[in-house]
N, C-alpha and C positions, 0 to 999 in steps of 0.2 A: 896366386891368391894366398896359399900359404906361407908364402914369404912376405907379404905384406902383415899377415896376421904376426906371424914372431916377430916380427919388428917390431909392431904395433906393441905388443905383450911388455917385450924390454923396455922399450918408451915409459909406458904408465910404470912397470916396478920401479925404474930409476927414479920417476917422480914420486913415488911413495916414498922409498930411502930417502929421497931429498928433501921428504917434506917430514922428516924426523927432526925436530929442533931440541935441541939442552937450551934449559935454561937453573941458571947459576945463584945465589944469593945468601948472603948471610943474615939470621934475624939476633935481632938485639933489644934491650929492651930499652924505651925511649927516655927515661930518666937517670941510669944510672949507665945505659951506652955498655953493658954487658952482653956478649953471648946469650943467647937462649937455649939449651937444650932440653929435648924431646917436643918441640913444635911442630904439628901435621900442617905439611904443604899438600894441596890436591887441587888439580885443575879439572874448574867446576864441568859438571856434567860428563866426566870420565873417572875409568878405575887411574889413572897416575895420580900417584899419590908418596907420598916419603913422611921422615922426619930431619929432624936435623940434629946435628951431632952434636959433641960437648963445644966445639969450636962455635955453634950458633950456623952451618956450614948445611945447605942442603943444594942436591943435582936434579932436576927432575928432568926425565928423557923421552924421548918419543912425543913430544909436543906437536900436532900436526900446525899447516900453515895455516896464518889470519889471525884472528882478533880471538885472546883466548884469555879467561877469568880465571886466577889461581886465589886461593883462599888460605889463610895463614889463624889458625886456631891454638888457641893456650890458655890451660886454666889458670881463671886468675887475673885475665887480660882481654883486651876487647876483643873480638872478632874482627879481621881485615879481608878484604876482598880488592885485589889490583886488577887493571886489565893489562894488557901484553896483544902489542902486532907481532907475531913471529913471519918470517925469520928477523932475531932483532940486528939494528944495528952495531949495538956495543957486545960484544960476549963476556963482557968481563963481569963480575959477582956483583951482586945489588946490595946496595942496605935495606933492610925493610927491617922499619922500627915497632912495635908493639907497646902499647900503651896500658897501662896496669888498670881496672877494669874493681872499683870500688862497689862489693855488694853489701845488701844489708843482709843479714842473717836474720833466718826465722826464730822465732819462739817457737822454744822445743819445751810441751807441757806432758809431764810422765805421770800418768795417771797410777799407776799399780800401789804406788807407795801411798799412796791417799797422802798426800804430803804440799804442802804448799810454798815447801823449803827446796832450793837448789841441791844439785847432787852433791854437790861440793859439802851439802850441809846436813847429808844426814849418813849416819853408818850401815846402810842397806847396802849392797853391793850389789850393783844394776847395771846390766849391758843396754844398749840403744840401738836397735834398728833402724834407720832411717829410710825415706821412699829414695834416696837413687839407688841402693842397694836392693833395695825391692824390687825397682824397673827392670835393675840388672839380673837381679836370682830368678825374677818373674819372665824375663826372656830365655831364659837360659831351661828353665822347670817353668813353665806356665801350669800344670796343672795341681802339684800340689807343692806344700811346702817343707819337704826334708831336706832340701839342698840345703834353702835357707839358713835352718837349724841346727843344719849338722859342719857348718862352715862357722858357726859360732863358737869361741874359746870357750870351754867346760863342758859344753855339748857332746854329748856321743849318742846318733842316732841309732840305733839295735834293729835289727830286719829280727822279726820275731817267727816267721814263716815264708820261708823264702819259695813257695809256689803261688802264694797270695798277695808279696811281696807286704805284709803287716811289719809296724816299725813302731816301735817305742822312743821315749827319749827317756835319756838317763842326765842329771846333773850330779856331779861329782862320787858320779862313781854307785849310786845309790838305785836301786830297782824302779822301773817307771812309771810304777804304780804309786809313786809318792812324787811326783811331777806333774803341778796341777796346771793343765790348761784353761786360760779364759779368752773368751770374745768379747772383747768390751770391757770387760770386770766380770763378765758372767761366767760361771763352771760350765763352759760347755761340752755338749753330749752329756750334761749332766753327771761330770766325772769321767766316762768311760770313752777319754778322747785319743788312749793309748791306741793299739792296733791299728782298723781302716781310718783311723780318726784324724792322720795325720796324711793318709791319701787324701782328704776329701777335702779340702780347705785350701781352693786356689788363690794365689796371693794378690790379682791385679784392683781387688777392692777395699787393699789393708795399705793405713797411712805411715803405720810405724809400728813396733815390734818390740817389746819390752821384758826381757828376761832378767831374774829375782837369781840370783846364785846363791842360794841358803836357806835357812828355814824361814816360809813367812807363811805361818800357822797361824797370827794372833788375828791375823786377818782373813785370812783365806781356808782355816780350818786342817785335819789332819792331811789332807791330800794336797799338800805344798811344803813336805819336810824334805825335801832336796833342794826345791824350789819352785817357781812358776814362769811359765808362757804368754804374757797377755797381749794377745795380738788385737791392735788397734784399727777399727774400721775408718774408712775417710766420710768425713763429714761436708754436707753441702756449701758451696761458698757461692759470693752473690757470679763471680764468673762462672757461666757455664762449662764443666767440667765431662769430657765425651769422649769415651775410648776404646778404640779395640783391637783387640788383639788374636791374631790365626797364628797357629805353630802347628809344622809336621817335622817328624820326625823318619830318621832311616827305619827304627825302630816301629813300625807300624801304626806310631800314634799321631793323634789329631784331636787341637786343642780349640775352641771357638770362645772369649769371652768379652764381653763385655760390659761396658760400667757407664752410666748417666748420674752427674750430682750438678745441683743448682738450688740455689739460695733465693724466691722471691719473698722479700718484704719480712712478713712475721711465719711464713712457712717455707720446709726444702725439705727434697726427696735427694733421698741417693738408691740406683736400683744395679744392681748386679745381675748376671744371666751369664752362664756357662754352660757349655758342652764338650767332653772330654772321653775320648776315646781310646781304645789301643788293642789292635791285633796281637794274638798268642804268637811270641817271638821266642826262638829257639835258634840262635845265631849259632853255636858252638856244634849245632846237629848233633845234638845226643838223643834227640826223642821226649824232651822234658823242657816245660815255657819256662824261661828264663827270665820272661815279659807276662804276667797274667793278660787274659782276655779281658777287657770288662768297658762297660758304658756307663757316662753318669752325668746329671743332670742336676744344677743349680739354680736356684733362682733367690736371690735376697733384698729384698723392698726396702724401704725404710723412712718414716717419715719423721718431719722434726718439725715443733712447733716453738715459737718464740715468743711469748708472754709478754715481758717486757723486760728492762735488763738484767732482771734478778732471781727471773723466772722461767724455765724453759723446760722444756718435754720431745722426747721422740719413742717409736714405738718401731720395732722393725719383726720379719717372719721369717726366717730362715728355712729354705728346704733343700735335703739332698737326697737324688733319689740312686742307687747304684745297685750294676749285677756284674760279679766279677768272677773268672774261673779259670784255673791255672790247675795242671798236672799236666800228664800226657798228652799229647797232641794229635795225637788219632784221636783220643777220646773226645777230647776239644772239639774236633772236627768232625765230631758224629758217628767213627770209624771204629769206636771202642768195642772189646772181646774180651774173652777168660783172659788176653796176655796185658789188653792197655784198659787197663780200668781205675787207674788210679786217678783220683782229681779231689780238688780242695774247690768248694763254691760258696761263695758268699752270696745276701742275695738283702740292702739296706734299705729303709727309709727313714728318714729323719726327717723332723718340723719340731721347732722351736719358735716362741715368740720373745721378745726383748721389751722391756718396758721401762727406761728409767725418766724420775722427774726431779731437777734440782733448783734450790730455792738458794738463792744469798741472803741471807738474815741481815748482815753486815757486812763491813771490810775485811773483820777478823773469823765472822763465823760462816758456815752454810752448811745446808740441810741433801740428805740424797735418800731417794724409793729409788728402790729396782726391782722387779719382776721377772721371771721367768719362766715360761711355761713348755716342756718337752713330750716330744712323741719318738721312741727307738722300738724299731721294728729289725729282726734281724733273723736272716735265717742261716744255717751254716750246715753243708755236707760233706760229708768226706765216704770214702766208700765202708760198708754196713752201717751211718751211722747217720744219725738229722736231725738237726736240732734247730729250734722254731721259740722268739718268747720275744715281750713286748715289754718296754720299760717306760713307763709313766713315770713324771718327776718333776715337783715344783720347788722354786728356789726363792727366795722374798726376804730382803733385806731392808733395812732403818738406819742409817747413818750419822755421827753429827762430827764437825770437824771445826775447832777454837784452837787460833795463830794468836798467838802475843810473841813478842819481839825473844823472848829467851826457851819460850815454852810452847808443846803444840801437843793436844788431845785429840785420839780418836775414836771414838766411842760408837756401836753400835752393837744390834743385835737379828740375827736372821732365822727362820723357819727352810728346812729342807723336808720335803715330802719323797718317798721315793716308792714307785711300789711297780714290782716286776712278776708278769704270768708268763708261766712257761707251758707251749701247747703240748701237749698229750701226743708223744711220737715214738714211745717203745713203752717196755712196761715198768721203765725205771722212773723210781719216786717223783713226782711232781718238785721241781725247785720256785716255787712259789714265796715271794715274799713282800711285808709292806712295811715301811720303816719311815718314821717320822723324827722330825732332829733338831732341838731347841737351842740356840747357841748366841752366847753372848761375849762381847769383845770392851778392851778397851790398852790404848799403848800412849806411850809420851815419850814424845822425843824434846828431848832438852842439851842446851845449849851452855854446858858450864862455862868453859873460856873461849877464846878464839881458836884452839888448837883441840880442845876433846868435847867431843860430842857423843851424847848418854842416847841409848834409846830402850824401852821396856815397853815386855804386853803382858797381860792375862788374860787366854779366854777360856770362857767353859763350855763343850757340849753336853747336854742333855738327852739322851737318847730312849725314847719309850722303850720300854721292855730290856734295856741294858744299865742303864745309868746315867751318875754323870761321869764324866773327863774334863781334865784340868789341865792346861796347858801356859807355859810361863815361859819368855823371851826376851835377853838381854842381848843389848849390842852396844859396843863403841867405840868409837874411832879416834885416831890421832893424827895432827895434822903439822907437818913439820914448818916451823917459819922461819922464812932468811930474810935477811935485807936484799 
């Protein structure tokens, strides 16, 4: 019997090795009959998979026997799929041609510069994020967005407490407190989007990403003289838009989110909903997170109304709810004494609402409201010390924007409300304050020749109880021309 069984054994392994097929081919492309290189070959419904070389030259091995589907991908070019009876008759290399694969390119509209002129045509210097770079940063970091940003040229993202893992961003070198983030066009966190502000803000509901390299005060006020952030949300379309996304990590985290957008008729919703996790990780075992502890909780609504073509409105509510705590890891873990008592804890909530409504006067002009209304709750300990305060803050803006063919205004003016209590948790002086902020704008960007382009702003805040401030911005560009 056991000589039948070894037998038996040998038998089926020689028919596995035997049923190990190569197959051979070179890809090319079908119009100009060139080599292809970097094209993924992969036979569908397995990991074999290759590329192919600069010759156009790929091997793929371990082919089992029968009827097997290999796929041929490149960007650029259409998608192919062959089948193949293995083992084949000929072994010799195949041609497999690829056909160039004509896409139409989206409109790409960059909202930051309030600008109705191509980038080409104005002297702002603007980076562009787009959604495949998202999909990708957002698989890679699904829960917030420093990878993002800190993979962007001029960016340097600053860990500002490295047990809480808080992060700044600096543009060109300047303190991050003059790096103004928006959502939408709104200041969110109402300014104070530096530190957890840049944990909290997962990317899989942002369509595109628009970063300001310079000063852009005349618009956006003193907290935008490095620069600004404006991260763009995705708007409903009439196809229905459905997605979601899990991520764990070695690192003890765990990421849940998900995103619904849909366009019917004269109304659409887009709704966001996150859950994001992460166990106290201390890989290097020194007795200190290297990973803060913390849970957190989003949910972003958003509705959009459509008037008719000149007319439209949407209103969305933003909330994030988070407790995070990072030092010691006995302490972490409940195990804390006179020797591990060190720890850093946050402990947020946030609610904001968004409210903008835009009118097209005409071809050349249109009209924009925005509102905003915030709620920051924030509590922070460290050991002897706690601190506890609440920052109310409203934002309301009036817009108006006139294109002519050489010349383009933009004029507006907005109300900041801001007023922050601090609760009563030692005997040191209450930091209590309420500040209201009058400001008014306006810039033109102008078109002298084909090659240089002017742009200017002045705006002013007003600040009860301080003053006013006056602010003035010049840019211009030049544009080389050849034949």
């Amino acid at each position: 019997m056991k000589k039948i069984l070894f037998v038996s054994f040998f038998m089926t392994l020689n028919l596995c090795v035997y049923a190990q097929n190569t197959f051979k081919a070179v890809i090319k492309d079908s119009e100009k009959k060139e080599p292809l290189m970097g094209v993924t070959a992969q036979v569908t419904g397995t990991t074999i998979a290759t590329i192919s070389d600069e010759n156009g030259h790929i091997i793929l091995t371990g082919i089992a026997n029968g009827l097997q589907e290999i796929q041929f991908s490149y960007i650029g070019f259409a998608q192919r799929t062959d089948s193949f009876n293995f083992p084949l008759e000929d072994t010799a290399p195949i041609e497999i041609l690829l056909y160039e694969q004509s896409v139409d390119l989206e409109e790409i509209v960059i909202s930051s510069t309030r600008s109705t002129r191509t980038i080409q045509n104005i002297p702002t210097r603007i980076e562009f994020i787009g959604s495949e770079e998202l999909d990708e940063k957002g698989n890679m970091k699904a829960g917030d967005i420093r990878m993002l940003l800190a993979e962007s040229t001029g960016i340097h993202v600053q860990t500002t407490s490295p047990t809480s893992a808080n992060a700044s961003i600096r543009i060109q070198g300047l303190d991050g407190r003059y790096t103004q983030i928006l959502k939408d066009g709104f200041p969110i966190y109402s300014g104070a989007s530096s530190g957890l502000g840049l944990l909290q803000i997962p990317p899989l509901d942002l369509k595109q990403v628009e970063v300001i390299k310079g000063s852009t005060s005349t618009l956006y006020g003193g907290g935008a003289i490095a620069g600004l952030v404006n991260l763009i949300s995705k708007t409903p379309t009439e196809e229905r838009d459905l997605r979601f996304h899990l991520n764990g990590t070695s690192g003890r985290g765990l990421d849940i989110n998900g995103f619904y957008g849909q366009k019917f008729k004269k109304i659409g919703t887009t709704i966001f909903a996150s859950h994001n996790r992460n166990g106290a990780y201390d890989p290097a075992q020194i007795g200190l997170s290297a990973i803060p502890q913390f849970e957190r909780y989003v949910l972003n609504p958003k509705l959009f109304v459509y008037f008719n073509d000149k007319t439209k409105m949407n209103f969305g509510i933003n909330t994030t709810i988070e407790n995070r705590l990072g030092g010691d890891m006995l302490y972490i873990k409940g195990k804390g004494d006179n020797t591990h008592q060190y720890f850093e804890e946050n402990k947020t909530q946030r609610y904001s609402t968004q409210f903008v409504f835009d009118h097209t006067v005409n071809e050349n002009s249109f009209v924009q409201i925005k509102n905003s209304v915030s709620y920051f709750n924030r509590n922070t300990a460290i050991p002897n010390y706690e601190f506890e305060g609440t920052q109310t803050a409203t934002f309301t803006e009036a817009s108006y924007t006139h294109s002519k063919e050489k010349s383009e205004w933009v004029t507006g003016v907005n109300i900041w409300t801001d007023n922050f209590k601090e609760k009563q948790m030692t005997a040191f002086p209450l930091r209590d304050y309420n500040q209201t902020t009058f400001g008014a704008f306006v810039q033109n960007s102008f078109k002298a020749t084909d090659w240089l382009q002017l742009e200017t702003g002045l705006r002013t805040d007003y600040v009860i109880d301080y003053g006013a401030v006056f602010c003035q911005e010049y840019r211009h560009c030049f544009r080389l021309l050849t034949d």
